[in-house]
Backbone bond lengths (Angstrom), bond angles and torsions (degrees), N, CA, C in turn:
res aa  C-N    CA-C-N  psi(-1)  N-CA   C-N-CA  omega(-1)  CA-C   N-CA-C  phi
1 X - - - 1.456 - - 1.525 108.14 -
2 X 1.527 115.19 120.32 1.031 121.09 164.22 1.726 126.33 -83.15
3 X 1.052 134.42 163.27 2.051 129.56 157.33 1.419 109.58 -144.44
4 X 1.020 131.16 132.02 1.132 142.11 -171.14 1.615 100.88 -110.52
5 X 1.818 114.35 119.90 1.344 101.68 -170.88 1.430 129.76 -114.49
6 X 1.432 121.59 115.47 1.358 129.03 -159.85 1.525 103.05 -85.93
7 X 1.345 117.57 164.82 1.325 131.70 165.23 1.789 108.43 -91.35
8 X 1.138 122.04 100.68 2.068 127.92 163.63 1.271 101.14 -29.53
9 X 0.860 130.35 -32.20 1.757 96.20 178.05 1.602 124.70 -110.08
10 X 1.293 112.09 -32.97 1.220 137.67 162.35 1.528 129.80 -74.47
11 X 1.263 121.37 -20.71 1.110 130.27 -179.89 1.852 116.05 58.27
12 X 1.143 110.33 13.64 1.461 124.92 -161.27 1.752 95.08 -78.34
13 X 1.046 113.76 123.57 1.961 108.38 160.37 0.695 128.63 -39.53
14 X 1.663 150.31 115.71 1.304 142.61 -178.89 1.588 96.23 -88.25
15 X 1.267 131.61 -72.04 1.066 155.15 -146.06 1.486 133.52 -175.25
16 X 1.053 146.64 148.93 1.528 148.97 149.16 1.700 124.93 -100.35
17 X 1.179 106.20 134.79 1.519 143.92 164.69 1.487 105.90 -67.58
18 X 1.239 121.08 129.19 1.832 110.48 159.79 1.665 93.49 -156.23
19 X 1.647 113.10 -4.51 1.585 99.20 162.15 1.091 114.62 -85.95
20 X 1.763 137.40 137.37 1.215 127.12 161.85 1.138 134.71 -47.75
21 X 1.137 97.45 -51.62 1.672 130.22 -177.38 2.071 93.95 -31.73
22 X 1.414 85.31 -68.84 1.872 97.87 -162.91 1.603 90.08 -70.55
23 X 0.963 126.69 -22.70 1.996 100.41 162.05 0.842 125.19 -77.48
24 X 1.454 131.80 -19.47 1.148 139.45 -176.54 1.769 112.22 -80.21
25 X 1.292 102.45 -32.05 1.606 123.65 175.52 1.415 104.28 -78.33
26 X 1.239 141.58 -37.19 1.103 132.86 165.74 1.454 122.30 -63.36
27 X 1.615 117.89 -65.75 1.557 108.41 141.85 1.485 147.81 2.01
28 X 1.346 86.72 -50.77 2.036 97.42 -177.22 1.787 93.78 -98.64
29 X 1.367 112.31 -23.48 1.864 83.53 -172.65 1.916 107.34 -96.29
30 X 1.540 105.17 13.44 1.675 100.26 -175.99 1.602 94.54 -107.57
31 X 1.483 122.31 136.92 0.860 120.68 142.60 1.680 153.39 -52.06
32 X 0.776 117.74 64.93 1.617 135.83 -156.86 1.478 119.06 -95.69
33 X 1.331 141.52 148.80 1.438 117.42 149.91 1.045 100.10 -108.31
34 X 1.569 129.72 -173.75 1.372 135.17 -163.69 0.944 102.23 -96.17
35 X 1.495 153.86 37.44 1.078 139.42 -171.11 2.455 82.03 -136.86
36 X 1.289 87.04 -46.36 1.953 90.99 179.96 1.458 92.45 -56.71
37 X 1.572 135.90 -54.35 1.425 123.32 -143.54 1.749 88.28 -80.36
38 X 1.508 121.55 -30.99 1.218 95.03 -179.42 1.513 123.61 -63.21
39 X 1.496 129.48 -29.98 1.218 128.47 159.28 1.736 114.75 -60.64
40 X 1.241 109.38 -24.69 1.734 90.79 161.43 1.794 133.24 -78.76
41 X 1.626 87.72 -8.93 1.423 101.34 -166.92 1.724 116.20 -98.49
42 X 1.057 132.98 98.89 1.618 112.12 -170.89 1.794 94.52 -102.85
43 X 1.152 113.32 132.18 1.809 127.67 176.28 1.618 94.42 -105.59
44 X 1.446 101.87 117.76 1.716 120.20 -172.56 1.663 79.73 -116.37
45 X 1.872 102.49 146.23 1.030 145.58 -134.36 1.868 91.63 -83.37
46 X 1.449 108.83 -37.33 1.361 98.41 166.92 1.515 124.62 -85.90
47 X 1.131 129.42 22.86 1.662 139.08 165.14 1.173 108.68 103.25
48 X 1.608 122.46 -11.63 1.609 122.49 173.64 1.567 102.24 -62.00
49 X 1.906 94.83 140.89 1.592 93.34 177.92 2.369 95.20 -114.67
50 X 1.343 100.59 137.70 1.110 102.87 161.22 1.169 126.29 -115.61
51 X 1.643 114.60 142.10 1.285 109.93 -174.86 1.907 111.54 -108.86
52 X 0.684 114.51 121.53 1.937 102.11 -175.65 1.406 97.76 -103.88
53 X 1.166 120.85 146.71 1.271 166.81 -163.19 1.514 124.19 -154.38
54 X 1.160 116.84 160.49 1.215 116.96 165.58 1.506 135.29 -80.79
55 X 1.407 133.44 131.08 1.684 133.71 -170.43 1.694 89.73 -81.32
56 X 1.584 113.77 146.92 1.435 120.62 169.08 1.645 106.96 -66.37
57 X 1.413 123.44 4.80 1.433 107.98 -176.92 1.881 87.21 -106.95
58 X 0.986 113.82 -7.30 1.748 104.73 -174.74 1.579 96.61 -108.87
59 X 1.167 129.08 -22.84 1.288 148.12 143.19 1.847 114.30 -32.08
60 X 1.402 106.63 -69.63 1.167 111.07 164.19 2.025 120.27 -47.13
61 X 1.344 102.18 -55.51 0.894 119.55 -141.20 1.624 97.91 -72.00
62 X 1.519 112.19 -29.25 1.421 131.62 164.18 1.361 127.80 -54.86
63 X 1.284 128.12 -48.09 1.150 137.99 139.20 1.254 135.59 -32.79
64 X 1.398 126.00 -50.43 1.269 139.22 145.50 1.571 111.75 -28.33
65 X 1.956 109.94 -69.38 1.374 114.04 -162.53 1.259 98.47 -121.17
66 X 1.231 120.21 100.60 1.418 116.76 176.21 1.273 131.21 -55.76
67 X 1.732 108.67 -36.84 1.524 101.86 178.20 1.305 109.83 -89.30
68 X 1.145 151.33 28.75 1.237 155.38 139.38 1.446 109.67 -45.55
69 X 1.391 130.59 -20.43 1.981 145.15 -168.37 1.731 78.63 -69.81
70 X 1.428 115.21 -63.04 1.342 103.29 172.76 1.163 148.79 -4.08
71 X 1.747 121.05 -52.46 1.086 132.29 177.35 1.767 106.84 -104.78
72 X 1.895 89.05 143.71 1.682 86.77 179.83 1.593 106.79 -55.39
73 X 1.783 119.50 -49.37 1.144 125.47 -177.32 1.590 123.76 -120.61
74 X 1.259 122.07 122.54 1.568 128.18 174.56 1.430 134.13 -81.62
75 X 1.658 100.21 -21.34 1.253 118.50 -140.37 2.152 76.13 -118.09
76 X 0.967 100.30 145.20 1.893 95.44 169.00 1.621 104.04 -140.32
């Protein structure tokens, strides 16, 4: 299993996953229930799994403007 990992608001690439091992390790050290990781998790129709997260520039940018959490997306 691969995930390719986007930033939620930005849609910007963070990075990709293609060891299990280290998804699986990430998994066990976040506190999550299965219902949050499914909103972190989107399963696209050809078997790619994405995970979105936040980019440190939308990261930044959140902090700055708080009610910006508001919108799914800020960045277009």
């Amino acid at each position: 299993m691969a995930v390719s990992i986007q930033c939620k608001y930005c849609r910007q690439s963070i990075g990709y996953i293609d060891d299990e091992r280290h998804i699986t390790s990430y998994f066990e050290q976040e506190e999550h229930s299965s219902s949050e990781w499914m909103e972190l998790l989107e399963h696209k129709s050809n078997g790619e799994y994405i995970m979105k997260l936040t980019c440190e520039y939308c990261e930044d940018t959140l902090a700055q403007n708080p009610e910006l959490h508001e919108n799914d997306h800020f960045i277009h």
